[in-house]
N, C-alpha and C positions, 0 to 999 in steps of 0.2 A: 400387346396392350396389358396395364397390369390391372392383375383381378382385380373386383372393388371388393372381395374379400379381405384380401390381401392389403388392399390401403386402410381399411377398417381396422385389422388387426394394427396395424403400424400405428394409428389414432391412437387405439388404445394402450398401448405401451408406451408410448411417447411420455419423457418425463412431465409431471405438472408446471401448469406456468405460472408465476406467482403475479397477483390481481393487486392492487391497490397501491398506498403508498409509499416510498422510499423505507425500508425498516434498519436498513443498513449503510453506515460511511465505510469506504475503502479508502484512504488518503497517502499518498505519495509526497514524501518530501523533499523542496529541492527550491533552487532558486529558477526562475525566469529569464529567457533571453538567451540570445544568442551564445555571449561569452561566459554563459554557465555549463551549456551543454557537455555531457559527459567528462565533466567535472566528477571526483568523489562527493562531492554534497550533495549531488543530485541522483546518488546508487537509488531513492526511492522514487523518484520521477521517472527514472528508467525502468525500474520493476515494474511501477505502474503500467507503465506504458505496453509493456508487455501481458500483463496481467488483463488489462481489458483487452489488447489485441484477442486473447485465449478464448472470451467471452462475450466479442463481438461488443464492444461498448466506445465509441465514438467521443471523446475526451475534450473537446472542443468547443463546446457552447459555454460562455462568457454569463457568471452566475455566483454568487456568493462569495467576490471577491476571486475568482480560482477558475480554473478551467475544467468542465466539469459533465459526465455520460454518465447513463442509467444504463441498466441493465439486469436480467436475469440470471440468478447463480443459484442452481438447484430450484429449490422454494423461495429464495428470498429475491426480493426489488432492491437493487444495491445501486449506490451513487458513487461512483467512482470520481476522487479528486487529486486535481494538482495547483493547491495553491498559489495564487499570482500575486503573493503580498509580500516576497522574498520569505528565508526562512524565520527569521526574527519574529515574525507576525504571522507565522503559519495558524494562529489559534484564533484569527479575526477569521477567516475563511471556514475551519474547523465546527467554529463557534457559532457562526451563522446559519448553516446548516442545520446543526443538532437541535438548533432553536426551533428553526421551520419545523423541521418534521418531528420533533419531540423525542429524538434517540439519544437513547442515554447512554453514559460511556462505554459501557461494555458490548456495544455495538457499533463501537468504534475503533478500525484496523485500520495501523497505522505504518506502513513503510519507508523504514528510517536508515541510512548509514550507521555505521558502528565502526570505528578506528580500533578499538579492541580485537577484533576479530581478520583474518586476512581473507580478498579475495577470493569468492566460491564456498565461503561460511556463513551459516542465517542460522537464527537463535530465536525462538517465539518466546515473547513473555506474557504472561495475564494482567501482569498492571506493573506499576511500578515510580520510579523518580524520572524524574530527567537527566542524570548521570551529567551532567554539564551539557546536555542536548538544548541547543536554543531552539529550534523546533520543539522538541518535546514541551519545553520547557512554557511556550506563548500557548501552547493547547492547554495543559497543565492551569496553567491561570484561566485562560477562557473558559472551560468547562465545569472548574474546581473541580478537578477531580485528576485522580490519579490509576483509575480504575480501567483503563481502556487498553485492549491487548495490542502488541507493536512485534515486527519481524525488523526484527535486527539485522541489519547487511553488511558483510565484510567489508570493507574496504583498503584493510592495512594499518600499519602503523607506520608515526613519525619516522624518517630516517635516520634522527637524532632526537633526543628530548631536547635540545636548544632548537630544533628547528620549528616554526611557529605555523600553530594548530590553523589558524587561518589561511595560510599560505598554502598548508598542504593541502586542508578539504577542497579547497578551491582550485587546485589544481588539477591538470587533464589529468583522467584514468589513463594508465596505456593501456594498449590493447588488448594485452592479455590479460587483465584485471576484467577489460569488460567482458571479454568471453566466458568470463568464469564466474560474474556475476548475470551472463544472459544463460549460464548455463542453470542456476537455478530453479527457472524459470516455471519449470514443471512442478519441483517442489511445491513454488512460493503459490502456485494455483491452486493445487491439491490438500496445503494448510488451509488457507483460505476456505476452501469449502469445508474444510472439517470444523475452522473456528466458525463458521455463517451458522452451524449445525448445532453448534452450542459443544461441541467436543475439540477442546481446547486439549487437555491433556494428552489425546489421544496424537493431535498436531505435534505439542511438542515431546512427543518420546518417536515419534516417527521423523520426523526432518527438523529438529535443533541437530544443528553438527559442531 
């Protein structure tokens, strides 16, 4: 039988749990449905996916345009999303949220693809443009603002510059593409709580690769 010293001591170490409402969006980007799934435009729907697996956060309830879990990360009350409004309009889902609960850009992480970068590579920024990002680009307007930090995901480049950017994001990852971007997985969780912390710097000199 375990002491009840012993359970007491285990109460009190026990990390804090954070009380009240949503102070945090985590947003995965990516389009919806079936013949999107692990697609490169969806590297952020997949991180997500894994990111709330980490943190116990159930993705599924139908809510702000997007499919959408709570959950606790360290101290903060965090809303985990994956907008349902294809990528185009990621910032109608975005945008509705931050309204609700009053959270202003810069408590809002945003995980995106990146064709700059290959497979198994993730880059944090503090804010920035839309680089040609049509996600990036419908938040950007919805929010006005440019001020919200995003985790860059590898995903490769064109096989040719004739070959068309549409064609490619929207094509299957193979599989060793996905492995390499499930393999970040640890990292992408470990930023996250150092950006939730407010140590954003400290995220990106430890895991931008």
């Amino acid at each position: 039988m375990t002491d009840i010293f012993d359970l007491f001591k285990k109460i009190e170490s026990a990390p804090a749990r954070a009380a009240g409402p949503v102070t945090h969006l985590i947003v995965g980007l990516g389009n919806i449905g079936a013949q999107y799934e692990k697609t490169r435009h969806n590297a952020g729907f997949m991180a997500l996916d894994l990111l709330a697996e980490r943190y116990g956060a159930r993705v599924n309830n139908a809510r702000f345009h997007a499919l959408v879990g709570e959950a606790t990360v360290g101290t903060h009350r965090v809303l985990f999303m994956k907008p349902t409004t294809f990528m185009n309009n990621s910032g109608l889902a975005v945008g509705e949220a931050a309204a609700f609960y009053k959270i202003p850009p810069e408590n809002i992480i945003v995980l995106v693809d990146e064709i700059s970068f290959d497979p198994g590579f993730m880059r944090i920024r503090r804010k920035g443009s839309a680089g040609g990002h049509n996600g990036l680009k419908s938040i950007i307007a919805a929010i006005s603002s440019e001020q919200f930090p995003r985790i860059k995901l590898g995903i490769g480049q064109k096989p040719t510059p004739e070959y068309d950017l549409a064609d490619f994001v929207l094509s299957r990852m193979p599989d060793e593409d996905i492995a390499r971007l499930s393999s970040l997985s640890d990292a992408v969780a470990d930023s996250v709580a150092l950006m939730l912390d407010g140590k954003i710097d400290d995220a990106m000199s430890r895991y931008s690769r």
